[in-house]
C-alpha positions as CSV (number, residue, x, y, z in Angstrom):
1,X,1.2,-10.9,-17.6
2,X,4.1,-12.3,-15.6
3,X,6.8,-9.3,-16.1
4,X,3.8,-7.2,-14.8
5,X,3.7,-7.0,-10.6
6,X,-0.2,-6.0,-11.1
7,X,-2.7,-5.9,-13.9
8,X,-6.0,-4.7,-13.7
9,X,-8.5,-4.5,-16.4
10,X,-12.0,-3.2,-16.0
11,X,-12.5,-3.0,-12.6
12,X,-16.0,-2.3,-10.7
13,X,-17.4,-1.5,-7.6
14,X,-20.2,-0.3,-6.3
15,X,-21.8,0.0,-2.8
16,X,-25.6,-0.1,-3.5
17,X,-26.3,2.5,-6.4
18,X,-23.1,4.5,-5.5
19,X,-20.4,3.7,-7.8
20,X,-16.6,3.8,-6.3
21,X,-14.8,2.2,-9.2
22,X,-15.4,2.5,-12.8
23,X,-14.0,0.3,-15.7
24,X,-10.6,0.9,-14.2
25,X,-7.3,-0.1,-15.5
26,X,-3.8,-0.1,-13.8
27,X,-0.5,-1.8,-14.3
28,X,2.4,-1.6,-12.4
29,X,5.5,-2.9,-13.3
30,X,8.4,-5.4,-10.7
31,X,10.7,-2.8,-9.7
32,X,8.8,0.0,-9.9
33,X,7.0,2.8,-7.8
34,X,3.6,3.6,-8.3
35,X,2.5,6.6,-6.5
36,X,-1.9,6.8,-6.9
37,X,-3.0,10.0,-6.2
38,X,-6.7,11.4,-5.6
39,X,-9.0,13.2,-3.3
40,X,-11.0,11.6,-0.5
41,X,-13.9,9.9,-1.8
42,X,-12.1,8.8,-5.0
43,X,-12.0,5.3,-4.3
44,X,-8.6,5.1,-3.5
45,X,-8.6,3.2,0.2
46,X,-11.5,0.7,-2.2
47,X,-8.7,0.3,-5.2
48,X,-6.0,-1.2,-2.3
49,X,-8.5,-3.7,-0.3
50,X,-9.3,-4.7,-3.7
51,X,-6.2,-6.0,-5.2
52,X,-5.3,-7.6,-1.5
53,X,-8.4,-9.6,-1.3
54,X,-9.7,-7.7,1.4
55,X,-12.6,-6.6,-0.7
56,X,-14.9,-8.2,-3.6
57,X,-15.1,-6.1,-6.9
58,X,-18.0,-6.6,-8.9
59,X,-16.6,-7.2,-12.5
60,X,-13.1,-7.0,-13.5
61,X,-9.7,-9.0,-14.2
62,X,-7.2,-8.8,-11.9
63,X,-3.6,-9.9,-12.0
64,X,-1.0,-10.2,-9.0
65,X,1.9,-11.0,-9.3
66,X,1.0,-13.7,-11.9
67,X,-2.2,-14.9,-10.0
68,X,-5.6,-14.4,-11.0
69,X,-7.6,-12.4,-8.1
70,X,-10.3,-14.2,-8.2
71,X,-9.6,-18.0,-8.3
72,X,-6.0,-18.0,-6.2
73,X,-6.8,-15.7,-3.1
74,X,-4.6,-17.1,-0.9
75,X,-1.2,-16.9,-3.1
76,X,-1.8,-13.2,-3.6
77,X,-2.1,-12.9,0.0
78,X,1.3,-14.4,0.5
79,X,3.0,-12.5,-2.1
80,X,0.8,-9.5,-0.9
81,X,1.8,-6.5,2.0
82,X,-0.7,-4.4,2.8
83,X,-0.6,-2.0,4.9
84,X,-4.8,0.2,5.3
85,X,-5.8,2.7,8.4
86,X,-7.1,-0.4,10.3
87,X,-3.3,-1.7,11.8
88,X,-5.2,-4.9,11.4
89,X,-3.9,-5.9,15.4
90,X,-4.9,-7.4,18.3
91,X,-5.3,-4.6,21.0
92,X,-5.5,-7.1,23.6
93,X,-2.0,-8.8,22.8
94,X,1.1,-7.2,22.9
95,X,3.1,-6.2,19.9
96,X,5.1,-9.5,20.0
97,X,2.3,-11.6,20.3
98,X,0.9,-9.8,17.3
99,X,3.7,-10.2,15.3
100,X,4.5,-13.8,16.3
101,X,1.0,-15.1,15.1
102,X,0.8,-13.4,12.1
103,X,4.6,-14.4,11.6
104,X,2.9,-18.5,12.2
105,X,0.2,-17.7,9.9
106,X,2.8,-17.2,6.5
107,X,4.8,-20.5,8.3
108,X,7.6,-18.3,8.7
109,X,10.3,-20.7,10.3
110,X,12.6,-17.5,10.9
111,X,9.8,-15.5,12.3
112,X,11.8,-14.6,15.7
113,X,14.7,-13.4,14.0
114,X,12.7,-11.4,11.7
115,X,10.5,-9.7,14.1
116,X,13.8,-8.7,16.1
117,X,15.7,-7.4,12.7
118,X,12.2,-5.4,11.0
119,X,11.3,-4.0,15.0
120,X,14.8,-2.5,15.5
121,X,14.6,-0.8,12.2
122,X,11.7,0.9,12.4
123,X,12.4,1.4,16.7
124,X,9.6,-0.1,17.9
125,X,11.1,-2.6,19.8
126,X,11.2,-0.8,23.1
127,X,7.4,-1.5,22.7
128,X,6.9,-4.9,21.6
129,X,5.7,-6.3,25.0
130,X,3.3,-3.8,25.6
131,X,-0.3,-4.4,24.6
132,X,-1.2,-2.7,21.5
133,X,-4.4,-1.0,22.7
134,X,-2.1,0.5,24.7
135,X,0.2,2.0,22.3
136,X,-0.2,6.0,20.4
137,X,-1.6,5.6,17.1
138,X,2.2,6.0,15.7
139,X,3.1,3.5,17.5
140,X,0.4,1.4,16.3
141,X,1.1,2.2,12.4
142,X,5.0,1.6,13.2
143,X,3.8,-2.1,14.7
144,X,1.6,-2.2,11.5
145,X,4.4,-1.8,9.7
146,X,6.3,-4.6,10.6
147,X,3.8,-7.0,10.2
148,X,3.1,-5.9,6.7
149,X,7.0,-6.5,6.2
150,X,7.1,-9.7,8.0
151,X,7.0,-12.2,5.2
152,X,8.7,-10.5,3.1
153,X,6.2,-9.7,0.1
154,X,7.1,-9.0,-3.4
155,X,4.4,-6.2,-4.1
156,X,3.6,-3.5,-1.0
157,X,0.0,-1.7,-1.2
158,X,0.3,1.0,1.2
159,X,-2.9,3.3,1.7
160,X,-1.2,6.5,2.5
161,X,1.3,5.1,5.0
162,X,2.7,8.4,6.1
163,X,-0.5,9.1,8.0
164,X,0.0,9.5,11.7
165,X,4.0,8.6,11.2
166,X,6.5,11.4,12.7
167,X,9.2,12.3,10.1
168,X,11.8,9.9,11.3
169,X,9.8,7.3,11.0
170,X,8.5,8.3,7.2
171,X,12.0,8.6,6.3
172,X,12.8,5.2,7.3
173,X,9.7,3.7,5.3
174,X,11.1,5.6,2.3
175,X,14.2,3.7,2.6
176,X,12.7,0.3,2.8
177,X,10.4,1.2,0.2
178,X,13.5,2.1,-2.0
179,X,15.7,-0.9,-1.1
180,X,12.6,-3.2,-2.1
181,X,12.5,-1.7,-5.2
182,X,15.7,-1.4,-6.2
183,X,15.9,-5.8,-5.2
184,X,13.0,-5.8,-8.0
185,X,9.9,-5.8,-5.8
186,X,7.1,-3.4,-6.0
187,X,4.7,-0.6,-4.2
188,X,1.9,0.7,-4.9
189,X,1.1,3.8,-2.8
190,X,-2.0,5.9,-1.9
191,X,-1.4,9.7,-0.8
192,X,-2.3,13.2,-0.7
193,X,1.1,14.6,-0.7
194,X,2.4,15.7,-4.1
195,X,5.7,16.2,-2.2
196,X,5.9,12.9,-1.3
197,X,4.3,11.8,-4.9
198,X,7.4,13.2,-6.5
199,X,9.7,11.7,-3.8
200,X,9.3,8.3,-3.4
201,X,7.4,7.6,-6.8
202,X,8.5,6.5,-10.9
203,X,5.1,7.2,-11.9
204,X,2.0,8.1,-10.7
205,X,-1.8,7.9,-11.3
206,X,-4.5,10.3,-10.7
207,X,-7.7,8.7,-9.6
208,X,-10.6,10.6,-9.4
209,X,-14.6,9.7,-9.7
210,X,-13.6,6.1,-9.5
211,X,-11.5,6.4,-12.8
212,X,-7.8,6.7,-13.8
213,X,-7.8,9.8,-16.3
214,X,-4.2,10.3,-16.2
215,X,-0.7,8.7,-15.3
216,X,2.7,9.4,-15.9
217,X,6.4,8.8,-15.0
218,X,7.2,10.9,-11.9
219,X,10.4,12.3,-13.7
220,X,8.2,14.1,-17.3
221,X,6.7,16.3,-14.4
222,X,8.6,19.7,-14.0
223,X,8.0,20.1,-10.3
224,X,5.4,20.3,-7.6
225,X,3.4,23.3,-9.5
226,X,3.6,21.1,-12.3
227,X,2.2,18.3,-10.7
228,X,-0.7,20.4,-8.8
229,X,-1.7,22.1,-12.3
230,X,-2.5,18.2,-13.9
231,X,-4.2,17.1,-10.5
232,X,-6.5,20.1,-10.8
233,X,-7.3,19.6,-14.4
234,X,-8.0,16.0,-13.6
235,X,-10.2,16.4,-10.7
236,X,-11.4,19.8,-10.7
237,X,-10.3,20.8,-7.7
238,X,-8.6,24.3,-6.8
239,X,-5.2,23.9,-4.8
């Protein structure tokens, strides 16, 4: 499973008798988008601290990037981004700080350079010596940002990264996310915007009640309606 960025087959999860995730399956391709849409409550924000080790699942294989989940941990976490609501910082050091220890955590020998060149791109370098409990919760997912890009991961699992951005800053992560992609690295992606869905993705998944009943490539979609009317069908809800 080598040409395949993720594999997962048969994936569980459970808190206590409530089931999130149910005998899932998922593959994503190197180069490729995958967009994973579903309601709240579907197991989505579950799915992406799975695959990045930040969670346990109860039975299932799981493939990253050639690794198996659960016997080499600490490779998928350096071939791993992951960006989740929690910015996963430090309030009480400032951005730099922040990015300079996680930047001495991967052994990063550029990690200066690196925090200059990501920082300007996404303009949050104005901020970098402030502390980060400081900062607006943009600010915060901007910071975030950067240190998900940091050491430079082949596969990016965002949990709807959008969330609390302003649009300049969106459209900048879109660019990223497209330059990555188009060097042969992948992104898996979490949202509830079909607009976005359609944007950014080559195929998406729906996931609802903890299962995958439906995925396609973005483009055999007509449009948005077209994409509401399957999302509906799949999990039941009106839009």
């Amino acid at each position: 499973m080598k040409d395949l960025a993720i594999n997962i087959e048969g994936l569980t999860k459970s808190f206590g008798q409530n089931f999130v995730l149910r005998d899932l399956a998922l593959q994503l391709s190197w180069g490729e988008t995958l967009v994973v849409l579903g309601p709240n409550g579907s197991g989505k924000t579950t799915l992406i601290k799975i695959m990045s080790t930040l969670t346990k699942a109860d039975s299932g294989v799981i493939t990253i990037a050639g690794f198996n989940r659960d016997d080499m941990g600490q490779h998928i976490r350096r071939v791993v981004g992951v960006l989740v609501h929690d910015p996963m910082l430090y309030d009480d050091l400032s951005g730099y700080e922040n990015l300079k220890f996680f930047g001495q955590l991967f052994g990063l020998d550029d990690v200066e350079d690196r925090i200059v060149s990501i920082s300007d791109n996404l303009g949050i370098s104005p901020w970098l010596g402030k502390r980060v409990g400081t900062l607006s919760h943009g600010l915060k997912k901007r910071l975030a940002i950067v240190r998900v890009l940091l050491h430079n991961p082949q596969i990016l699992l965002m949990d709807e990264p959008e969330t609390g951005l302003d649009q300049e800053a969106v459209s900048i992560l879109d660019e990223i996310i497209e330059s990555r992609v188009n060097d042969g690295k992948s992104v898996l992606i979490t949202t509830h915007s079909f607009e976005r869905g359609l944007s950014i993705g080559d195929r998406f998944a729906i996931l609802a009640q903890g299962e995958i009943p439906y995925q396609a490539e973005v483009n055999s979609v007509s449009g948005l309606d077209s994409l509401q009317e399957i999302y509906s069908r799949f999990t039941g809800l009106k839009l």
